[in-house]
C-alpha positions as CSV (number, residue, x, y, z in Angstrom):
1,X,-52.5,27.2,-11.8
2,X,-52.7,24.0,-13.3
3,X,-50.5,21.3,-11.3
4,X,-48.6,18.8,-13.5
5,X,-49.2,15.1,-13.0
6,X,-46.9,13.5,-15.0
7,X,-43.9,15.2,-15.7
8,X,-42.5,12.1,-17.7
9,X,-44.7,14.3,-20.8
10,X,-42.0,16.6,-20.9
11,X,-39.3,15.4,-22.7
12,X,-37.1,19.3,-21.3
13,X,-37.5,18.5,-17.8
14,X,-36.4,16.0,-15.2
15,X,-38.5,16.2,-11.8
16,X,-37.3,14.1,-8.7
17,X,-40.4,13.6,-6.7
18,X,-38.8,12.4,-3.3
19,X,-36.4,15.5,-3.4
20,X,-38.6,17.6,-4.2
21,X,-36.6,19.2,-7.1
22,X,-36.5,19.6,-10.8
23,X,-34.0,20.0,-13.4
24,X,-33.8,21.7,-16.8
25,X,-32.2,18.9,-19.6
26,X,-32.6,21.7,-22.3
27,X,-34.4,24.7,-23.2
28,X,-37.9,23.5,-24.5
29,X,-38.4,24.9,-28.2
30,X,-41.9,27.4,-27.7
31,X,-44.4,24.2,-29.5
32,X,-43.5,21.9,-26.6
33,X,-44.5,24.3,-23.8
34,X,-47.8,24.3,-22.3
35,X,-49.9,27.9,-22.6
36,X,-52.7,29.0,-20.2
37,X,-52.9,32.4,-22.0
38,X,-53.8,34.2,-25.2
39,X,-50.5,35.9,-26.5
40,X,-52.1,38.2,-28.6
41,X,-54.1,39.6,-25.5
42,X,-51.0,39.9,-23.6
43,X,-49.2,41.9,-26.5
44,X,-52.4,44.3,-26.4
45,X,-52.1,44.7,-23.3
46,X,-48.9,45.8,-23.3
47,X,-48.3,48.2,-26.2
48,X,-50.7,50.4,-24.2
């Protein structure tokens, strides 16, 4: 899994480094998410 470096990219997420925590600031609309997979695959795969 990819690890992010800067987190100030996402405009839908607040990280706190020294806490070690994150927060949510809204629900990210699906363009503004990063995807490591093929959808279609995993729609395939799953209407087996």
């Amino acid at each position: 899994m990819k690890r992010v470096k800067d987190a100030s990219m996402y405009s839908w997420v607040s990280l706190d480094k020294a806490a070690m925590s994150g927060t949510f600031i809204r629900i990210p609309e699906r363009e503004e998410i990063p995807l490591l997979a093929n959808e279609q695959l995993v729609v395939e795969l799953y209407s087996k």
